[in-house]
MARDRENRO-207888 format. One line per field, with one value per residue: residue number from 1; x, y, z of N, C-alpha, C in turn; residue in one letter. Coordinates in steps of 0.1 Angstrom, whole numbers, padded with zeros to 4 digits. Layout:
N
n: c(NUM	...) .
npx: c(X	...) .
npy: c(Y	...) .
npz: c(Z	...) .
capx: c(X	...) .
capy: c(Y	...) .
capz: c(Z	...) .
cpx: c(X	...) .
cpy: c(Y	...) .
cpz: c(Z	...) .
res: c(A	...) .
END
This chain:
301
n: c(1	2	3	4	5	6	7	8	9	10	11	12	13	14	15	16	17	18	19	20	21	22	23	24	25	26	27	28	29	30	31	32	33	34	35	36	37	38	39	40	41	42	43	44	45	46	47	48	49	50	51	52	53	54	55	56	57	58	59	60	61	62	63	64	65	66	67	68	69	70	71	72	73	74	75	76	77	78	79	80	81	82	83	84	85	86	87	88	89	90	91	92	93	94	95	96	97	98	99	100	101	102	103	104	105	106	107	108	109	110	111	112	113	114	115	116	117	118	119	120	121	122	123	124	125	126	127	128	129	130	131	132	133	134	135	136	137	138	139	140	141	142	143	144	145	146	147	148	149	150	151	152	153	154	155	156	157	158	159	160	161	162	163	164	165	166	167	168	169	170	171	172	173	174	175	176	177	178	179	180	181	182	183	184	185	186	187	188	189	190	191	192	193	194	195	196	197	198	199	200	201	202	203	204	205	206	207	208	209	210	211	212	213	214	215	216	217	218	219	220	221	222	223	224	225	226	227	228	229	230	231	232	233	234	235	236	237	238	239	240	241	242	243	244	245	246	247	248	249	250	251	252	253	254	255	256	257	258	259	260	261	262	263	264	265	266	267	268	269	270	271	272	273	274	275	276	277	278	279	280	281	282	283	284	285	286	287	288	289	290	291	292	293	294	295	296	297	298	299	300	301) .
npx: c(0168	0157	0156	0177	0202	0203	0211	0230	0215	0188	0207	0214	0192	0177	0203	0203	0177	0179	0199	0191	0171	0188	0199	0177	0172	0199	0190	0172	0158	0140	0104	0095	0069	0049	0053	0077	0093	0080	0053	0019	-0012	-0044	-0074	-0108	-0138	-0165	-0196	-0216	-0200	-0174	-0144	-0121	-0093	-0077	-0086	-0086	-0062	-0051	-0062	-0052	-0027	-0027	-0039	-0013	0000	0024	0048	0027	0011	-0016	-0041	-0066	-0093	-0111	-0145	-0155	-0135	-0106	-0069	-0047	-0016	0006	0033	0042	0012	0000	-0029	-0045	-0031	-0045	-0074	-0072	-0068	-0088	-0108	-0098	-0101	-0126	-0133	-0136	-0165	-0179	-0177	-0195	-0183	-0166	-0143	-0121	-0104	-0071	-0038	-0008	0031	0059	0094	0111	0100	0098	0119	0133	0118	0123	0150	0144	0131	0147	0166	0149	0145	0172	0175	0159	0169	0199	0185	0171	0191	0208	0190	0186	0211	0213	0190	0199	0220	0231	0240	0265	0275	0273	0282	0287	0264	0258	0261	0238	0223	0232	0226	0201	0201	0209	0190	0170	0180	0179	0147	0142	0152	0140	0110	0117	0132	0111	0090	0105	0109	0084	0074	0085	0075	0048	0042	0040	0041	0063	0058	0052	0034	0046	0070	0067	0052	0078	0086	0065	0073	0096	0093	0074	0088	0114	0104	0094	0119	0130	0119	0122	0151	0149	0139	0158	0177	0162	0168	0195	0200	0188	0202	0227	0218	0212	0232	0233	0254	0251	0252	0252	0244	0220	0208	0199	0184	0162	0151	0142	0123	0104	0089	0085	0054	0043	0050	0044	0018	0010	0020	0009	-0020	-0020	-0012	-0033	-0054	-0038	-0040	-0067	-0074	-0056	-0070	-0097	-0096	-0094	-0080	-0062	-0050	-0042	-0010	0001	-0006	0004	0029	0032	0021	0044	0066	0065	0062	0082	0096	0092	0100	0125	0135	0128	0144	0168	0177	0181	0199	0218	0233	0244	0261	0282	0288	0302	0320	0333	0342	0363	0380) .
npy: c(-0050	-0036	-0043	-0064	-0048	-0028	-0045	-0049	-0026	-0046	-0067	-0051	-0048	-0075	-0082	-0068	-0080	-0100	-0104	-0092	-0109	-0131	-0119	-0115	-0143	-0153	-0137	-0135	-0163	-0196	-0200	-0227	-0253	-0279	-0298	-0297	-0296	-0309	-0318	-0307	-0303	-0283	-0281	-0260	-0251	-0228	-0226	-0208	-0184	-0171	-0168	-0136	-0137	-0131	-0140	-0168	-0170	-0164	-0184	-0204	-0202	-0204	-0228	-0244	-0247	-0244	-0223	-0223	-0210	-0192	-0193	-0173	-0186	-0181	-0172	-0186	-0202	-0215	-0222	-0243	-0245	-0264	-0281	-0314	-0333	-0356	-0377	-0374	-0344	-0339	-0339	-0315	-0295	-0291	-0284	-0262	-0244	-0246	-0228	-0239	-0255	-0227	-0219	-0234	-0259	-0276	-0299	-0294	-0310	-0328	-0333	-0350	-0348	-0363	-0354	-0364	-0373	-0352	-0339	-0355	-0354	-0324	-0329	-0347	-0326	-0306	-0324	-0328	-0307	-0306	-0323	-0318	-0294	-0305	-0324	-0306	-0294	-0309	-0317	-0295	-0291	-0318	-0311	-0285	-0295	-0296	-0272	-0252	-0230	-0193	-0199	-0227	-0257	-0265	-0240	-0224	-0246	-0236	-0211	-0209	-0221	-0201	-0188	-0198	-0205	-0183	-0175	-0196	-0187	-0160	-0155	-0174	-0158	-0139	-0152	-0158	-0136	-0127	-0152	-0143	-0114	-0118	-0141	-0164	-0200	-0221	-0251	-0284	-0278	-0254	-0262	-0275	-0259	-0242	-0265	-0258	-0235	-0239	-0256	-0240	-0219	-0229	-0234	-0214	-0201	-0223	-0218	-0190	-0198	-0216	-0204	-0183	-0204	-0212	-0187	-0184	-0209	-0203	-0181	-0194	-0206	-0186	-0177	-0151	-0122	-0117	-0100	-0115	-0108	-0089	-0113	-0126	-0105	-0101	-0124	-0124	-0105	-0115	-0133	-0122	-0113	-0139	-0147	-0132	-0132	-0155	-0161	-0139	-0150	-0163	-0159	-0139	-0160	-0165	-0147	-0144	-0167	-0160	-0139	-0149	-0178	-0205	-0205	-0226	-0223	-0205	-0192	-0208	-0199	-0173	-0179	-0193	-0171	-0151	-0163	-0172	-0148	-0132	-0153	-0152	-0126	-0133	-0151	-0134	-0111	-0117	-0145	-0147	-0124	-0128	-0149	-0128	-0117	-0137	-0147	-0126	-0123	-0149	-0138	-0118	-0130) .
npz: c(-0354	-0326	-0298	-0300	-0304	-0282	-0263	-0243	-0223	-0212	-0202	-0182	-0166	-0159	-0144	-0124	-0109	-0110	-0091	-0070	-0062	-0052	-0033	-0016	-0016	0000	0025	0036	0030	0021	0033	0039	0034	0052	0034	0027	0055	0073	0092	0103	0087	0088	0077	0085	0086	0093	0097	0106	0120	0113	0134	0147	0141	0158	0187	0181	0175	0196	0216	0209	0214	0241	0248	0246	0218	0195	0176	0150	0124	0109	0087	0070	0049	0024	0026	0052	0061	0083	0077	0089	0104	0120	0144	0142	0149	0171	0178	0199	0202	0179	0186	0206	0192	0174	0198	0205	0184	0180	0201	0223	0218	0214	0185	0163	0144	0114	0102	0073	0063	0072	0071	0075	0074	0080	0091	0077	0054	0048	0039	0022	0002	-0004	-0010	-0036	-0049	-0058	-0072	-0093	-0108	-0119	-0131	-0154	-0169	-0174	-0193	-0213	-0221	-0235	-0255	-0269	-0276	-0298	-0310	-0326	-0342	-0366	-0368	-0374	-0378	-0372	-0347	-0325	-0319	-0289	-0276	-0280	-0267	-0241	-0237	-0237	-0212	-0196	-0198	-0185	-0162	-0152	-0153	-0128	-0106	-0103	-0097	-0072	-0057	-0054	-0043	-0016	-0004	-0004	0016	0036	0047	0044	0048	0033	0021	0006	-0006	-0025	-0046	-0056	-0067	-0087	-0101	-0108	-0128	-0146	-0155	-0169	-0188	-0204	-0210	-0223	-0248	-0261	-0263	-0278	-0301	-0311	-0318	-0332	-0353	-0360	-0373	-0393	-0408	-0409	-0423	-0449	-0459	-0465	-0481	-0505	-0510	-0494	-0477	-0444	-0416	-0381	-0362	-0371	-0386	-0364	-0345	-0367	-0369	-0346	-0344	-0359	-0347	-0324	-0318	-0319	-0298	-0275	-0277	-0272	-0243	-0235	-0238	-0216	-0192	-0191	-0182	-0160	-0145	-0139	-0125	-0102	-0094	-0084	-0086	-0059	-0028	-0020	-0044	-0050	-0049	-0063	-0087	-0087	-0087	-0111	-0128	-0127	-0132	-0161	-0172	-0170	-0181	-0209	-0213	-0209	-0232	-0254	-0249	-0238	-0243	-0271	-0277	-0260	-0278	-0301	-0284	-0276	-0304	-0311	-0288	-0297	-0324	-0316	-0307) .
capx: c(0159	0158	0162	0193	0209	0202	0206	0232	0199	0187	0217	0216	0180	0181	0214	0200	0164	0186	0207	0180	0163	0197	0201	0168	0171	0202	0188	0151	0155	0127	0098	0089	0057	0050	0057	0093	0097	0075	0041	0001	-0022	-0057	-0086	-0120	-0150	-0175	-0209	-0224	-0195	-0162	-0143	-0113	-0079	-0061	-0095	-0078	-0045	-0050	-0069	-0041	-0013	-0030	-0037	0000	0006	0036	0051	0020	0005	-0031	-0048	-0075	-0094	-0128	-0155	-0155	-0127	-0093	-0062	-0038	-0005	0012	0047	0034	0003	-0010	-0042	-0046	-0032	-0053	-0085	-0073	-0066	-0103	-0113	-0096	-0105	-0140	-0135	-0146	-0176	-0187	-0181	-0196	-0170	-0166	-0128	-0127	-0090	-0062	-0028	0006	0040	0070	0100	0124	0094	0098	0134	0131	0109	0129	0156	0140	0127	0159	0175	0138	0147	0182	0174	0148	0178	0205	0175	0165	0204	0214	0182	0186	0227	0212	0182	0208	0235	0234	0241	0278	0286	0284	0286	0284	0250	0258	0260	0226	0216	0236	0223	0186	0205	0214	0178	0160	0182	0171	0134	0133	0158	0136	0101	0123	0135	0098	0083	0115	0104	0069	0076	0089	0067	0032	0041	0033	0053	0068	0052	0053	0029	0057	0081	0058	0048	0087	0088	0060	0078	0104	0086	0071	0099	0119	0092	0093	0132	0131	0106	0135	0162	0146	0134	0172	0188	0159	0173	0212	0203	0182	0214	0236	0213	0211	0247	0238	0260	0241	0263	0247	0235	0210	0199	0192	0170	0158	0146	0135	0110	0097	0085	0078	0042	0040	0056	0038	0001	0010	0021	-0005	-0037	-0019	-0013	-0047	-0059	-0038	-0045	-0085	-0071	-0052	-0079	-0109	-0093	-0093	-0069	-0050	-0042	-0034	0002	0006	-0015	0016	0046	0036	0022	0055	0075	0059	0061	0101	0101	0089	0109	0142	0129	0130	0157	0178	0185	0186	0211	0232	0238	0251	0274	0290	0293	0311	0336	0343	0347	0375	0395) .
capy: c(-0050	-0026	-0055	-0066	-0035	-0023	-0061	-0041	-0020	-0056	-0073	-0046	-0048	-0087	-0086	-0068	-0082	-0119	-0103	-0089	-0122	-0140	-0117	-0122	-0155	-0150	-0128	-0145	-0181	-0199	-0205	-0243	-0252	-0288	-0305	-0298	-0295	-0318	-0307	-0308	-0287	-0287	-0267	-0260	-0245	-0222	-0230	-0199	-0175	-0175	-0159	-0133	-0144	-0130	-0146	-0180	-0173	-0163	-0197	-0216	-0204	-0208	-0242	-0247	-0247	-0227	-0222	-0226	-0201	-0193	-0183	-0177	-0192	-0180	-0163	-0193	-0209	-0210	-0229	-0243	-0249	-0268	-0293	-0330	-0338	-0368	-0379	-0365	-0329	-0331	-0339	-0305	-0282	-0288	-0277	-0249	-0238	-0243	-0224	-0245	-0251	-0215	-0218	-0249	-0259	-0294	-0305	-0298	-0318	-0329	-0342	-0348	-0353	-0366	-0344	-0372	-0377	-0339	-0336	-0363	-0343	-0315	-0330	-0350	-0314	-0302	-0330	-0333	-0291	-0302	-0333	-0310	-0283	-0310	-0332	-0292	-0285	-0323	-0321	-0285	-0293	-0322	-0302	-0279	-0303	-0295	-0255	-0251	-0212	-0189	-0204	-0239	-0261	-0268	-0229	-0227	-0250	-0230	-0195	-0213	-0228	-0195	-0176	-0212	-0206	-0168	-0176	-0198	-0176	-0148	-0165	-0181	-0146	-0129	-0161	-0158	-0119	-0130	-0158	-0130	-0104	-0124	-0158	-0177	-0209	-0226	-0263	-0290	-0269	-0242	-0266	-0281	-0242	-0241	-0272	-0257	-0225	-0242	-0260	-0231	-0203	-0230	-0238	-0201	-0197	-0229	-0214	-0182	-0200	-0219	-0192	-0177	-0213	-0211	-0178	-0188	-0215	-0196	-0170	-0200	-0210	-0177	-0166	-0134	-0121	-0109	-0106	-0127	-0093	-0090	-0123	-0125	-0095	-0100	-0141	-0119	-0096	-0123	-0146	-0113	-0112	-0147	-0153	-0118	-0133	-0170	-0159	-0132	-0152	-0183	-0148	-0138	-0165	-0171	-0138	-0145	-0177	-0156	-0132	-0158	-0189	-0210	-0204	-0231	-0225	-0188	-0192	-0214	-0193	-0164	-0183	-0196	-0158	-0145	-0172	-0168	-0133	-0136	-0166	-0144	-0118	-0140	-0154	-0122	-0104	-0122	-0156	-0146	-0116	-0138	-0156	-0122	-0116	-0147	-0148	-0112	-0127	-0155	-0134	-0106	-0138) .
capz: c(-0343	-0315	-0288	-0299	-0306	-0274	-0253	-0230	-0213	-0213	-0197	-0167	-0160	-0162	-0139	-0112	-0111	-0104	-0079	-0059	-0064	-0048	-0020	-0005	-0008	0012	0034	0042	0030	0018	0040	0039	0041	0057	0022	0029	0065	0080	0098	0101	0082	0094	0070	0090	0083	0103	0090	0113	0120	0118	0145	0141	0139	0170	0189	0174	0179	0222	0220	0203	0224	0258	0250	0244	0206	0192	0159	0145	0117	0113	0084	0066	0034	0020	0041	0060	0069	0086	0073	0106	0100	0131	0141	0139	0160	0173	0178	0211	0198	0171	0190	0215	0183	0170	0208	0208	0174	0181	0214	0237	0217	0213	0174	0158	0128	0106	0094	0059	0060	0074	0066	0083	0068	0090	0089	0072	0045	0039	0038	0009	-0012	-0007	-0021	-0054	-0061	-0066	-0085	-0104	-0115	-0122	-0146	-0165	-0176	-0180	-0208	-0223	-0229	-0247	-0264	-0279	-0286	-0303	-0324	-0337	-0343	-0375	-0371	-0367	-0379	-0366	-0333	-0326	-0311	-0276	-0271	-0282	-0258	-0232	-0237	-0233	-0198	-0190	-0192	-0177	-0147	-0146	-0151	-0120	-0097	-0105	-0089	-0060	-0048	-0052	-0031	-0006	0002	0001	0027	0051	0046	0042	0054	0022	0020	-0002	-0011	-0034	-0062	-0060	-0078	-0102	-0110	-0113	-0137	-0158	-0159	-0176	-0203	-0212	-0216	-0233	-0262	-0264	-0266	-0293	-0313	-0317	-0322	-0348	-0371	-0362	-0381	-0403	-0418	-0413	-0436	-0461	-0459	-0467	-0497	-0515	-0511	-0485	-0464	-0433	-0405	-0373	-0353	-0380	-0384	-0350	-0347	-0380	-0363	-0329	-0351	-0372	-0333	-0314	-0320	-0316	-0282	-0268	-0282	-0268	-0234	-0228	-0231	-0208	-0181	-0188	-0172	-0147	-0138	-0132	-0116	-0091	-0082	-0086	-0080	-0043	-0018	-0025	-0059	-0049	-0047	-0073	-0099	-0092	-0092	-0129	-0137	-0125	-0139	-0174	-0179	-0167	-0193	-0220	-0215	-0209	-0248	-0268	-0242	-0230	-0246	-0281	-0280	-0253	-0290	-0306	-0275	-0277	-0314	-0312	-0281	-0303	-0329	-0311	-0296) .
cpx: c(0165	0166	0178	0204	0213	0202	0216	0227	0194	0191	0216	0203	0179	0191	0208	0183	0170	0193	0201	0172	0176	0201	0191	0165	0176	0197	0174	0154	0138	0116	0089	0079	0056	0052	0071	0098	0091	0061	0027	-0007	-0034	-0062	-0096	-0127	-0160	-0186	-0218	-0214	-0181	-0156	-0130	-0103	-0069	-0072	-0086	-0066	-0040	-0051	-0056	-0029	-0018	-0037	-0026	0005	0014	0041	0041	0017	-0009	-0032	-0061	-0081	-0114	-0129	-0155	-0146	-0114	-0085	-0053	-0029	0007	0024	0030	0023	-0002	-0020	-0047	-0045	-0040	-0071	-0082	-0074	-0078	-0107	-0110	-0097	-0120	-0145	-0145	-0166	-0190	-0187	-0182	-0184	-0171	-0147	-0131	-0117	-0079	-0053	-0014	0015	0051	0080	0112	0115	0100	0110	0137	0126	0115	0140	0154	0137	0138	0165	0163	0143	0159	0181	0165	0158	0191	0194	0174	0180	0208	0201	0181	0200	0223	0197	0192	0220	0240	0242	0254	0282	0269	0292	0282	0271	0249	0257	0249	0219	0223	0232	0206	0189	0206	0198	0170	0164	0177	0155	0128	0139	0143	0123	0108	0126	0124	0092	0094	0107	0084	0063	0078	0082	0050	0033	0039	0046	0053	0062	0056	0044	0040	0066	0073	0053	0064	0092	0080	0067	0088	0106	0083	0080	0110	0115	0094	0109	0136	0127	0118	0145	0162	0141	0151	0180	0179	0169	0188	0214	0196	0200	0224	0231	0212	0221	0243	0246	0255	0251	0253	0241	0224	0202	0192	0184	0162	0146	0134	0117	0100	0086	0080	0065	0034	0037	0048	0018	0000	0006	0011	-0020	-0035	-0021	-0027	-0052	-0055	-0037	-0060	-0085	-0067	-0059	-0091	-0108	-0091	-0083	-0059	-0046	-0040	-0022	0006	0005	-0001	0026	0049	0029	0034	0067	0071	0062	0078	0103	0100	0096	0120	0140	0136	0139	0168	0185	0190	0201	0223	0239	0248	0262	0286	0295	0303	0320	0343	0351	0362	0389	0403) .
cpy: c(-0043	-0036	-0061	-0058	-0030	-0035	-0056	-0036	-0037	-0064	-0071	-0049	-0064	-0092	-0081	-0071	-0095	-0114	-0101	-0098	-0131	-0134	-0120	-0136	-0161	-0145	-0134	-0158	-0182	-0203	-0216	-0242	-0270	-0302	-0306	-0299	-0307	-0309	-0316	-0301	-0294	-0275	-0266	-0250	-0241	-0220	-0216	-0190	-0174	-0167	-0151	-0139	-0144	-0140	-0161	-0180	-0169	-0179	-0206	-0214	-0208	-0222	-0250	-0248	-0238	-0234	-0225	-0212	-0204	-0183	-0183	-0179	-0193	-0169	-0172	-0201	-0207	-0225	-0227	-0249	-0252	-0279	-0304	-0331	-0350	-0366	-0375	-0347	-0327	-0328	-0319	-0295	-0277	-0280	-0266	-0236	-0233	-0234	-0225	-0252	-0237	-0212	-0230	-0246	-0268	-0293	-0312	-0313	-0317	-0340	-0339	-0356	-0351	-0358	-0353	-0375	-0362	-0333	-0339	-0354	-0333	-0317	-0339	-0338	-0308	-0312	-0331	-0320	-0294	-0308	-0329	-0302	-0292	-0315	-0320	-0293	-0297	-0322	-0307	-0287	-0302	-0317	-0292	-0283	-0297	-0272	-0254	-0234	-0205	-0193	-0219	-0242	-0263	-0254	-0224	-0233	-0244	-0215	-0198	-0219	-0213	-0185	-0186	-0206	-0187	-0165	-0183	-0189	-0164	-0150	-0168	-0167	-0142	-0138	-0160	-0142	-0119	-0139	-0150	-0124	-0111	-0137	-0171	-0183	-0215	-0242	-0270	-0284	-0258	-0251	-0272	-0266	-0240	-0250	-0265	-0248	-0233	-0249	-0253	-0221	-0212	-0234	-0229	-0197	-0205	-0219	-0200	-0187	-0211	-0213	-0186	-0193	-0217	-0200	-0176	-0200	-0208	-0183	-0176	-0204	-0204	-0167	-0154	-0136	-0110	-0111	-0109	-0114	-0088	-0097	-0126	-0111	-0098	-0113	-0132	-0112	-0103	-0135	-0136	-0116	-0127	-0154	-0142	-0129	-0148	-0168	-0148	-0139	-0163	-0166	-0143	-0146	-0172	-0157	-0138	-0154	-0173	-0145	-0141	-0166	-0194	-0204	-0213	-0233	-0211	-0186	-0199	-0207	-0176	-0170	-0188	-0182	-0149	-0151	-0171	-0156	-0132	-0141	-0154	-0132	-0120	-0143	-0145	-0117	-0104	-0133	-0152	-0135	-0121	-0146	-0143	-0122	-0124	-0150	-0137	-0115	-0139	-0150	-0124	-0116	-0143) .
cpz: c(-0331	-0301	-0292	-0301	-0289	-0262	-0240	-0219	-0207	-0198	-0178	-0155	-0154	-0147	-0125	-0102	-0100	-0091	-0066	-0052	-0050	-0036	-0007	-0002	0003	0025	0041	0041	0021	0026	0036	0043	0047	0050	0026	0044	0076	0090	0095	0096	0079	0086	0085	0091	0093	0096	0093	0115	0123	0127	0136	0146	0152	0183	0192	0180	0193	0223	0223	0217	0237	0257	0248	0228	0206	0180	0152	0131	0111	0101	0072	0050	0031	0026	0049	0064	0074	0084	0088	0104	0114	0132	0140	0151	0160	0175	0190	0208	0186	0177	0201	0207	0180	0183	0206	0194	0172	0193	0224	0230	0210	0197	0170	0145	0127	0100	0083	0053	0068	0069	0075	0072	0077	0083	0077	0060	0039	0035	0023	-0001	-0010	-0019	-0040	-0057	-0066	-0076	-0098	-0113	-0122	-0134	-0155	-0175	-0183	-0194	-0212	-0224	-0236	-0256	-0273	-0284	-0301	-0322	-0332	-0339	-0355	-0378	-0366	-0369	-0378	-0351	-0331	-0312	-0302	-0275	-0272	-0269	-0240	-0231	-0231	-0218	-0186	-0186	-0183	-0165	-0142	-0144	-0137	-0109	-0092	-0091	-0077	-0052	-0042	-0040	-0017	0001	0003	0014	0041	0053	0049	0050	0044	0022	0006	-0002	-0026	-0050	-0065	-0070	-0089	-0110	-0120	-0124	-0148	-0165	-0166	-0187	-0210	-0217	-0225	-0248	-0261	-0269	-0281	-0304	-0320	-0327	-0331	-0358	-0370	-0373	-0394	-0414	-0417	-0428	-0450	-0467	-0466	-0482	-0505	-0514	-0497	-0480	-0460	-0421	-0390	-0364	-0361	-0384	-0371	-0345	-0355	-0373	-0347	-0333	-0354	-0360	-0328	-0309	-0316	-0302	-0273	-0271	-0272	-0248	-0227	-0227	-0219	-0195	-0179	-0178	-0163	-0137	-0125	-0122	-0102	-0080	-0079	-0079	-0062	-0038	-0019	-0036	-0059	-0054	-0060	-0083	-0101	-0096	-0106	-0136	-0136	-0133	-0153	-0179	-0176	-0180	-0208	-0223	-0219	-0225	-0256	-0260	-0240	-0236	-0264	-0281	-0273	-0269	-0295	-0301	-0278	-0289	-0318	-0304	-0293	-0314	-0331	-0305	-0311) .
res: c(X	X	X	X	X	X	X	X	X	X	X	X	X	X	X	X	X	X	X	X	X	X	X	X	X	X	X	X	X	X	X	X	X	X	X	X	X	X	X	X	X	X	X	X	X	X	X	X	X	X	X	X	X	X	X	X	X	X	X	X	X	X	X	X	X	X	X	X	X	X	X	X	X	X	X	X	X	X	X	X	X	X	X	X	X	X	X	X	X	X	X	X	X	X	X	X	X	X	X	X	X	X	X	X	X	X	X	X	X	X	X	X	X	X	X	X	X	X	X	X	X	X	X	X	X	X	X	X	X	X	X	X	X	X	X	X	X	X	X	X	X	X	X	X	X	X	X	X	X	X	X	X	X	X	X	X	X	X	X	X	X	X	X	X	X	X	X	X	X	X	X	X	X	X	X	X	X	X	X	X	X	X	X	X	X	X	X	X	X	X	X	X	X	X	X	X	X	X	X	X	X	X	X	X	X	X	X	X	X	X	X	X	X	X	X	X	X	X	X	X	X	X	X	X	X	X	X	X	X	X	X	X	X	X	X	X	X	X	X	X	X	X	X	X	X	X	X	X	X	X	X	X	X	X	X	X	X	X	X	X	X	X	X	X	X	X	X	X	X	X	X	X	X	X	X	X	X	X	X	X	X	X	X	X	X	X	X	X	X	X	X	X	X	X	X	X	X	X	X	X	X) .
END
């Protein structure tokens, strides 16, 4: 198989894809949205005409708001992303959104989240991402316990540790550079996008590296000797078609989802079409040939 032959091309592509990924996140950060940071975010709807944006955003500041971001959702409405308001600043926001009156509007929603609530949830999301990759790497050592040569089963479940953590990297960079650039934040659907992503590209990496222990043991039952850079292509070939057919109709429609779909399921609808097609690649790319590598170092020591 061409892919593992060639998993060096691979390797490089892969290596600077992550890196690019890890400088912007250096370099930008992630822009929290009021899930994580704490905040108010006000929808509202213009039944008769909505106004334009900079309109809004003269209003906003000369009635004193700041740090705020303004923007819009539909034909008809504008999403308001402000610190904490009381009930006093929320009754002045509506004013000055309706300017003065001069556009009628209705409050499709609002919600506030204190800054020490969103701190919280920042951090269960991380330990929730962390205890997802620890249970996927004991529960793949444990499915191929039984596979000791050529490489032993915990490394298995470390090569599947090694593309997880490049599938969500990958997504985390592109929304970090899209945070800067566009302003889209980061929210509580971003990590649950990032949980799915990670269900799915490891059912996809299983699904390999069980047709690869399928045909190590078939190898063991009828005497061959195949040396392990052949079985594993040979396992890559034999899923290709599989993993390409599975993962394109889920991207299909989270394609339609992302041009079709609401405004608030915009963001979500990429980070699991970006994170998917990643996953898919990391699958056939990246985690299987990581097995040859490693079977070739242990083999030269």
């Amino acid at each position: 198989m061409k892919i593992v032959k060639n998993r060096k091309i691979f390797y490089i592509i892969s290596s600077i894809v992550v890196l690019a990924s890890i400088i912007s996140l250096f370099v930008f950060g992630l822009n929290y949205g009021i899930d994580f940071k704490g905040g108010s975010i006000m929808e509202v709807g213009y039944p008769l005409e909505r106004p334009e944006n900079g309109e809004v955003e003269a209003l906003l500041a000369t009635s004193g708001f700041k740090g705020f971001s303004l923007r819009a959702s539909g034909d008809t409405d504008l999403i308001v992303r402000t610190a904490h308001l009381s009930e006093e600043d929320k009754t002045k926001l509506l004013g000055a959104l309706s300017g003065g009156g001069k556009w009628p509007l209705e409050q499709k929603r609002f919600s506030s989240v204190g800054p020490t609530l969103g701190a919280e949830l920042r951090s269960k999301a991380l330990l929730s991402i962390a205890l997802v990759i620890i249970a996927i790497i004991l529960f793949i050592a444990f499915a191929f316990r039984k596979v000791s040569e050529p490489i032993s089963s915990w490394k298995y479940g470390l090569m599947a540790i090694v593309a997880l953590i490049h599938n969500v990297i990958i997504p985390t960079g592109v929304f970090a550079i899209l945070g800067h650039y566009l302003g889209v934040e980061v929210d509580a659907l971003f990590v649950t996008a990032l949980l799915v992503v990670l269900g799915f590209s490891v059912h996809d990496t299983i699904v390999v590296f069980d047709r690869v222990r399928e045909n190590l043991k078939k190898n063991k039952e009828y005497n061959k000797k195949e040396i392990f850079e052949e079985t594993v292509g040979k396992s890559v070939s034999q899923t290709l078609a599989r993993s390409i057919n599975t993962s394109l109709t889920t991207i299909i429609t989270l394609v339609a989802l992302y041009i079709w779909g609401s405004e608030s399921t915009k963001w979500f609808s990429l980070a699991l079409l970006i994170g998917i097609t990643v996953g898919t690649y990391s699958s056939i790319c990246l985690a299987s040939p990581l097995l040859v590598t490693i079977e070739k170092r242990q083999d030269n020591k």
